[in-house]
C-alpha positions as CSV (number, residue, x, y, z in Angstrom):
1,X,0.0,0.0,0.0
2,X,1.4,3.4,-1.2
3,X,2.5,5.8,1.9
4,X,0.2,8.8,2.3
5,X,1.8,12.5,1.7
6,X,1.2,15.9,2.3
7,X,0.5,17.7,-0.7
8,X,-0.5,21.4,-1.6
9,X,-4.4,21.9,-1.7
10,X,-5.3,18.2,0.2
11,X,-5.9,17.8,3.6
12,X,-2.7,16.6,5.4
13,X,-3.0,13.4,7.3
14,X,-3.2,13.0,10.8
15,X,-0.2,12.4,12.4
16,X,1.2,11.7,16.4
17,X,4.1,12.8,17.8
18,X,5.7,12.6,20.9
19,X,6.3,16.5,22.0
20,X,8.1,18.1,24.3
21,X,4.8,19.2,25.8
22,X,3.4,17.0,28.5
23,X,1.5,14.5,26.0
24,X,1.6,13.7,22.5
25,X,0.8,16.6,19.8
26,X,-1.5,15.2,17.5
27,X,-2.3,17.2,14.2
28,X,-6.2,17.0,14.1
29,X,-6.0,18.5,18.0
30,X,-4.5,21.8,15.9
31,X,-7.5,22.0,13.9
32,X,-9.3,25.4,13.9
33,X,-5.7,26.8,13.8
34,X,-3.2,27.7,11.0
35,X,-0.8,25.2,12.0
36,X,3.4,25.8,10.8
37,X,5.3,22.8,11.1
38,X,9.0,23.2,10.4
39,X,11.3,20.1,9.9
40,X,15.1,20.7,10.9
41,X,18.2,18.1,10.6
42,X,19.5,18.6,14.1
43,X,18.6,20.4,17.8
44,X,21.7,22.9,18.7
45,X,23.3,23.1,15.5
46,X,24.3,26.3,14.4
47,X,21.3,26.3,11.7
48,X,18.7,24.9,13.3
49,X,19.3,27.1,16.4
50,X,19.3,30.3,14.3
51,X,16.1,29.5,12.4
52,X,14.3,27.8,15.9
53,X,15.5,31.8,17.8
54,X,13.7,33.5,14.7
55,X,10.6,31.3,15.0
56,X,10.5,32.1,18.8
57,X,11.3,35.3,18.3
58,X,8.2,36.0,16.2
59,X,6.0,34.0,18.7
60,X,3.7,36.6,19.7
61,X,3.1,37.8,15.7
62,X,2.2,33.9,15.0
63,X,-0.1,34.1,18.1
64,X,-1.8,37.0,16.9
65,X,-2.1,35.6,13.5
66,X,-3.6,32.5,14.8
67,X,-1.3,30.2,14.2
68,X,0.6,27.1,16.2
69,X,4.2,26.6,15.6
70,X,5.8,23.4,16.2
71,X,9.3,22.2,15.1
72,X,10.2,18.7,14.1
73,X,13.2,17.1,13.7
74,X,14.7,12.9,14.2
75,X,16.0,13.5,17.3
76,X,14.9,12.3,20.9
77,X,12.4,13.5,23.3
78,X,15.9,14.8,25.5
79,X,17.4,16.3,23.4
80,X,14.6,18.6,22.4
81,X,13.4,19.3,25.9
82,X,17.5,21.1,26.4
83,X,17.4,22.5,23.2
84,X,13.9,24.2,24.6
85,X,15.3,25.0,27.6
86,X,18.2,26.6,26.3
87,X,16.7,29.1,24.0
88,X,13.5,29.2,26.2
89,X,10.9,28.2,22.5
90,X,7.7,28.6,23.8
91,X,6.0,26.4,21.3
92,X,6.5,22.3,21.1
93,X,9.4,20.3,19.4
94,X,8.3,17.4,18.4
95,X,10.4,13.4,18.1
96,X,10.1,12.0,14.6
97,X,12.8,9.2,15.7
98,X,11.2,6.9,13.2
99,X,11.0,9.5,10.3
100,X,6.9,8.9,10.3
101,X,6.6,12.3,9.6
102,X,9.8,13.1,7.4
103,X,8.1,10.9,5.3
104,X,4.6,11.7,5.2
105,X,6.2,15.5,4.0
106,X,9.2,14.2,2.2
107,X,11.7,15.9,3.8
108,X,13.6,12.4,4.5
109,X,16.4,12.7,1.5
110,X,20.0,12.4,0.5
111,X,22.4,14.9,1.4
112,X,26.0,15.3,0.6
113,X,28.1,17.2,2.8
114,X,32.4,17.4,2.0
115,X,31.6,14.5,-0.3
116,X,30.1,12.0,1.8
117,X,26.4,10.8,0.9
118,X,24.0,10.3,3.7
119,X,20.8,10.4,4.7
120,X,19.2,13.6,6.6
121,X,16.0,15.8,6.8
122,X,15.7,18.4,4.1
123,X,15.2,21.7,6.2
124,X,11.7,22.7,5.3
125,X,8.4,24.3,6.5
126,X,4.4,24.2,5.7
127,X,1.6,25.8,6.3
128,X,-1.7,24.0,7.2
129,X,-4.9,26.3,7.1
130,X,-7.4,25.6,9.8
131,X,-9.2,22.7,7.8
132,X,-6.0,21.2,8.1
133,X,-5.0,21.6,4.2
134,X,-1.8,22.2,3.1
135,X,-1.5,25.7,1.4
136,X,2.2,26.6,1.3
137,X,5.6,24.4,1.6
138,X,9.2,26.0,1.7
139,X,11.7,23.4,0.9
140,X,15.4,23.5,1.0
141,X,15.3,26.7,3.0
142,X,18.0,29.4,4.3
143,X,17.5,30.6,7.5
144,X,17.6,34.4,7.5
145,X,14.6,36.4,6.3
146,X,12.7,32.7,6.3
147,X,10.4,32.8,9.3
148,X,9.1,36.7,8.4
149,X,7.9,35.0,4.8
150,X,6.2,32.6,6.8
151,X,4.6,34.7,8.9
152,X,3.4,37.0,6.1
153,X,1.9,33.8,4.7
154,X,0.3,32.9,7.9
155,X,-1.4,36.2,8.1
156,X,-2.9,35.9,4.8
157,X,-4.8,32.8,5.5
């Protein structure tokens, strides 16, 4: 049986996650909200630091836009819940440890870094309208200026 995936203008499938929050974020549960889920390769790497500070730091613009932020990346409940700490995120990271959710967005790909081939999550982001449809996807993204465009897209929705 063919794997579902997200795709622009169709409802994304549910999906469960183990979060840093006390329980489980599950998708639907976002429902009634512009949901942004952003998929990173790695917690405290220079990167993924810099683009998880700009999303915090434009909490309170997503709030007012009425949207949920959560971050995503392969690895461990413990390691997200420092990286939170650290930088003090006040939205949820979530665990993908067994790439369910890399691979329901297809951010689960190749990479080559100095040479060397490997597997990795392709940093990317999307934007799920309160019927829980995907209207927007960022893929292969660069850091600076990338959390304003998402916000400007969140507000139009």
């Amino acid at each position: 049986m063919a794997e579902k995936t997200a795709a622009i203008g169709k409802k994304v499938p549910d999906f469960t996650l183990p979060s840093t929050g006390a329980r489980p974020w599950k998708l639907s549960e976002a429902r009634g909200r512009t949901i942004v889920v952003y998929f990173y390769p790695k917690d405290s790497t220079s990167g993924c630091t810099s683009e998880s500070v700009a999303f915090r730091d434009l909490h309170d613009a997503f709030r007012k836009a009425k949207a949920v932020v959560v971050g995503v990346s392969p690895d461990s409940l413990a390691s997200h819940e420092k990286f939170k700490a650290k930088y003090g995120f006040p939205f949820e990271l979530l665990s993908d440890e067994d790439k369910k959710a890399c691979g329901l967005f297809e951010v689960w790909k190749e990479k080559s870094m100095y040479g060397r081939k490997y597997m990795g999550v392709e940093r990317s982001t999307f934007l799920i309208d309160a019927e829980g449809v995907l209207r927007r996807e960022w893929r292969k993204v660069k850091v600076n200026g990338h959390a304003e465009e998402v916000l400007a897209a969140a507000r139009e929705l």
